[in-house]
C-alpha positions in Angstrom: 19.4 -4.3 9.3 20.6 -3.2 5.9 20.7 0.4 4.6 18.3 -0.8 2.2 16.0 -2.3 4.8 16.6 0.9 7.1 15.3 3.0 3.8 12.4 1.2 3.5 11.2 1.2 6.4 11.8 4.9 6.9 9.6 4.9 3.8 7.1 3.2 5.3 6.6 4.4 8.7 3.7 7.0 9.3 4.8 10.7 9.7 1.7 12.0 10.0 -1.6 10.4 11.0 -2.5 7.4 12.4 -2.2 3.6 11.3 -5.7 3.7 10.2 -5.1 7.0 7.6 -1.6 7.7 8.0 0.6 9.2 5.7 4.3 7.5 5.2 7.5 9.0 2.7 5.6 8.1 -0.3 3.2 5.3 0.8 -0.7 5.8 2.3 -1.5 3.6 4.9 -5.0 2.3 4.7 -6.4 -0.4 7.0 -3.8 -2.6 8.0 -1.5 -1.9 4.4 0.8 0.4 3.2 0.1 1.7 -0.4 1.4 3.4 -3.1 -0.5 4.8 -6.7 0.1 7.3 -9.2 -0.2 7.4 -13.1 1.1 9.5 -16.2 0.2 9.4 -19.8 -3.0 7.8 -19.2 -1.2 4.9 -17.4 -2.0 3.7 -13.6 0.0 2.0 -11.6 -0.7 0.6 -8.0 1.3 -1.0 -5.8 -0.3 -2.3 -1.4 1.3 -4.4 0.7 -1.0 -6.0 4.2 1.8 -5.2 6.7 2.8 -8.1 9.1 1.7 -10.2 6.5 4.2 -12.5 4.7 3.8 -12.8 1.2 0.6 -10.6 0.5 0.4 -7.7 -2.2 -0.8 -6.7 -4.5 0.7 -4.7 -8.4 -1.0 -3.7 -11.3 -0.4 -1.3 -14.4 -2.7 -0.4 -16.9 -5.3 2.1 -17.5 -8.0 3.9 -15.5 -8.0 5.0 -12.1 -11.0 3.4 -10.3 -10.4 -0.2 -11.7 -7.1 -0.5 -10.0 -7.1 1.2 -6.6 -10.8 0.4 -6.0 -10.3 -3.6 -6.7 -7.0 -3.5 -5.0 -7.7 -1.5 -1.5 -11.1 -4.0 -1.4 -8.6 -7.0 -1.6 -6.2 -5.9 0.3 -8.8 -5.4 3.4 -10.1 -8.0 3.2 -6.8 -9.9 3.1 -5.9 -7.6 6.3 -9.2 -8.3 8.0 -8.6 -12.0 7.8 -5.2 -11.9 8.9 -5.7 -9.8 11.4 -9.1 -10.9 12.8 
């Protein structure tokens, strides 16, 4: 591993919780994904990966709050559901 990949990973592993609910350095996990939202000056930004997943994620920036994490936790479960059985 890299220092870089050591970070993230760090990062990413739940400190407190479970993998269901848990709670990482910065990032939520939420039903088999890791994710990661916040917002300032009336922007949102959202950013969930679906762990042990290759290639599957999901960004977006713009405005209002329920648009973006609400459309992007649904995808990303069922993404994670499929993928995961």
């Amino acid at each position: 591993m890299t220092p870089i990949a050591d970070a993230i990973q760090l990062a990413q592993r739940i400190h407190w919780g479970n993998a269901r609910t848990g709670r990482g350095l910065g990032w939520r996990h939420h039903n088999g994904g890791i994710i990661h939202n916040g917002g300032t000056g009336g922007f949102r930004a959202f950013c969930g990966l679906v762990t042990n997943t290759a290639g599957v994620g999901v960004m977006t920036n713009m405005g209002g709050w329920d648009a973006i994490d609400g459309a992007a936790i649904n995808f990303l479960t069922l993404v994670a559901r499929t993928a995961h059985g």
